[in-house]
C-alpha positions as CSV (number, residue, x, y, z in Angstrom):
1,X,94.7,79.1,88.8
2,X,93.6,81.4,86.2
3,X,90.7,82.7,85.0
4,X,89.1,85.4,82.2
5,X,86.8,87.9,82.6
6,X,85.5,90.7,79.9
7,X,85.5,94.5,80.4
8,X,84.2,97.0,77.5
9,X,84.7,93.9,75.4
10,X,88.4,93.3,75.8
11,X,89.1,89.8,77.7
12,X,91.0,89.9,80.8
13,X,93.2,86.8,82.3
14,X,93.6,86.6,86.2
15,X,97.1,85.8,86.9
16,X,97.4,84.2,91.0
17,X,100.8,84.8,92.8
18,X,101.8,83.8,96.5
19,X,104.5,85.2,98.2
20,X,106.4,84.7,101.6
21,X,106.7,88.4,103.4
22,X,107.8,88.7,107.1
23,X,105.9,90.4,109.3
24,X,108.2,93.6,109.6
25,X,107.7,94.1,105.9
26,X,104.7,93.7,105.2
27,X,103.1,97.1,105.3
28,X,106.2,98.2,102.6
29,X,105.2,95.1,100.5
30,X,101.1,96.2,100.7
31,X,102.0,99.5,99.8
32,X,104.3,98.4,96.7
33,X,101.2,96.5,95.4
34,X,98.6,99.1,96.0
35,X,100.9,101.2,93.4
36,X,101.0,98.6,90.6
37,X,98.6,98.9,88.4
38,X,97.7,95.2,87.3
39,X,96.7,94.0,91.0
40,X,93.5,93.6,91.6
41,X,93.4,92.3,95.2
42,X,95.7,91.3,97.9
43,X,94.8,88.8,100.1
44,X,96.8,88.5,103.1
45,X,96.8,85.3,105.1
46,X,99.1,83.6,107.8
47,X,101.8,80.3,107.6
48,X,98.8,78.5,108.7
49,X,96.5,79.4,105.5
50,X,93.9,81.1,107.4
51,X,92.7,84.7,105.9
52,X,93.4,87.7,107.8
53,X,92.6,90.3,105.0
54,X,91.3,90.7,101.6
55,X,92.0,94.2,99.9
56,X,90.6,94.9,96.8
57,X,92.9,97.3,95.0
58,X,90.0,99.0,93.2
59,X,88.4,100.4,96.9
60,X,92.3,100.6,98.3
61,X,93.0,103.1,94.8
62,X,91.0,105.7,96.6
63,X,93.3,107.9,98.6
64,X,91.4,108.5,101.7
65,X,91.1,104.8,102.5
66,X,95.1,103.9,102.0
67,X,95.6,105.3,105.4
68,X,93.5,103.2,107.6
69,X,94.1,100.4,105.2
70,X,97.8,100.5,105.9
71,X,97.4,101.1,109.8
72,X,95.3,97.9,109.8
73,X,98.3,96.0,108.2
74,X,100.2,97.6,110.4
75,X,98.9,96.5,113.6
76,X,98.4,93.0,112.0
77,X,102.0,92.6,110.9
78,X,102.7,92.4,115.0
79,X,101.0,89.6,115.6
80,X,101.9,87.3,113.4
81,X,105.9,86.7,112.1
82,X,105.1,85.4,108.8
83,X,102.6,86.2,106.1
84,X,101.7,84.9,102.8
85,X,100.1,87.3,100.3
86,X,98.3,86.2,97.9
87,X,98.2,88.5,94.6
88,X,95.5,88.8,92.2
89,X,96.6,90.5,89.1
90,X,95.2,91.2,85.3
91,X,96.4,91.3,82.2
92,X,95.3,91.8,78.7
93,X,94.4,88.7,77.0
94,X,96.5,87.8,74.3
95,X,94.9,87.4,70.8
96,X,95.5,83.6,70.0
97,X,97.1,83.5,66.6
98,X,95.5,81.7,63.7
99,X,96.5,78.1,63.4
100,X,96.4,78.9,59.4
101,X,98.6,81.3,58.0
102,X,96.7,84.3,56.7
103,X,97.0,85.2,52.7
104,X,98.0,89.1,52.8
105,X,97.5,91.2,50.0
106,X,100.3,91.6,47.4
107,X,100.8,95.5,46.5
C-alpha cells in the first residue's frame, strides 16, 4: 500500500513495512525507529492483528515524550510474546523521466 502526499510542493510517497519483533525486543526496536529519520509512525499491534499502539514519530521526536513513550512499550512488551510493527515511512518522490528523450543544447 502506498500512497503520496505534498509538502512545500515536493511530493512524498508512503512506503508500509511489517515486521515480526518479540516481545523482549521490542522497546530496542521502537527506539531504533524513533531515530530514523524517514518513519513517520509506528503502529504496534499483536499476532492477532488487533492495535495496541499508534506512535506518530513527529509527537515521539520531541524529547520529553520519548520517556513515557518507551515505558508504555515497555510495560506492553510483557504482556504479549509477539508483536508486529507496522512502519510508516517517507520518501522523496522520484521525478518520472520523460517517455521522449529531451533535445539538449549543442555547445
Amino acid at each position: 500500500m502506498t500512497g503520496y502526499f505534498v509538502l512545500s510542493g515536493m511530493a512524498f510517497q508512503d512506503f508500509i513495512e511489517e515486521i515480526q519483533v518479540l516481545g523482549r525486543d521490542l522497546v530496542e526496536k521502537i527506539k531504533e525507529l524513533l531515530h530514523e529519520g524517514n518513519v513517520r509512525k509506528v503502529i504496534i499491534k499483536d499476532e492477532h492483528g488487533n492495535t495496541y499502539m499508534e506512535i506518530p514519530v513527529n509527537v515521539a521526536a520531541v524529547g520529553v515524550l520519548v520517556a513515557p513513550l518507551l515505558a508504555a512499550v515497555g510495560a506492553l512488551s510483557a504482556l504479549v510474546a509477539k508483536f508486529s510493527v507496522v512502519i510508516v515511512r517517507s520518501e522523496p518522490k522520484r521525478p518520472e523521466s520523460p517517455s521522449e528523450p529531451v533535445d539538449q543544447p549543442v555547445v
